[in-house]
N, C-alpha and C positions, 0 to 999 in steps of 0.2 A: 481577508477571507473570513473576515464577521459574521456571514451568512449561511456559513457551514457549521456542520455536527466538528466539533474540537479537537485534536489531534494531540498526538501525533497517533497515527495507528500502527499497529503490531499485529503483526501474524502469528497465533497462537497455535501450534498442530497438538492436540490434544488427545494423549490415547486413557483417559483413564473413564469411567464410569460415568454415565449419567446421574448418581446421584450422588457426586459428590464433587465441590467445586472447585474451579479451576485455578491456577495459583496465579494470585495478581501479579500484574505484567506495569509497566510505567506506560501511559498512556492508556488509550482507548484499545483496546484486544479486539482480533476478528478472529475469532474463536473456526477450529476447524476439528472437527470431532471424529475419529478413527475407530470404528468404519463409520462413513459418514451416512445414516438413514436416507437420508433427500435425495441424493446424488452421485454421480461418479468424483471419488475421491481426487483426483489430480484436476479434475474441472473448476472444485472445490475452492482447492490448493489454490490455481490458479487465478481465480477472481479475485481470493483474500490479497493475494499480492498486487494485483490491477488495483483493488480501493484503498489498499493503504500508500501506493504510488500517485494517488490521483491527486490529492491535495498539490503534491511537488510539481506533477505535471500540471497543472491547473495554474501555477504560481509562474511559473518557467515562461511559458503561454502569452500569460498577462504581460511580462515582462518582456517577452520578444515584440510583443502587438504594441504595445507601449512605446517601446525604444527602436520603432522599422529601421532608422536610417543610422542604424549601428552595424556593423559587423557581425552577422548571426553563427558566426567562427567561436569566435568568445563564449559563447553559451555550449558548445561543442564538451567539455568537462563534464560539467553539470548536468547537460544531457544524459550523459553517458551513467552517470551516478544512478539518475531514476531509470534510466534503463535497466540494468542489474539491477536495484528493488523491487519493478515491478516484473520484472522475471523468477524475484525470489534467491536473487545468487547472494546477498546481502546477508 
């Protein structure tokens, strides 16, 4: 996955100030601001968790498409993993 922005990502919900910044996290942060100006906040919430699942789904993907004539049972775990991160249960 060479051809993406670098990971891992992190969902950051952030209630302090705009001007003052935000406390580094290990990886890449997808920054979620309380109240959030743009948007409705749990929309918000929600996306950050969709882009920072997406890598793993992306990867999951390749590797089922890759491997058809395996048992798509075995990947059933794993699934399950980025399922709960991109829900945010994580």
């Amino acid at each position: 996955m060479n051809k993406f922005t670098r990971g891992p990502w992190n969902v950051s919900v952030w209630k302090g100030d705009y001007d003052k910044p935000m406390a580094a996290a290990t990886g890449v942060p997808i920054a979620i601001t309380h109240p959030c100006p743009a948007c409705d906040t749990d929309e918000c919430e929600a996306n950050a968790h969709l882009i920072a699942a997406a890598p793993d789904m992306y990867e999951m993907l390749e590797r089922m498409y890759n491997n058809a004539l395996e048992d798509p049972t075995r990947y059933r775990d794993k699934i399950g993993e980025i399922l709960i991160k991109e829900r945010g249960e994580s």
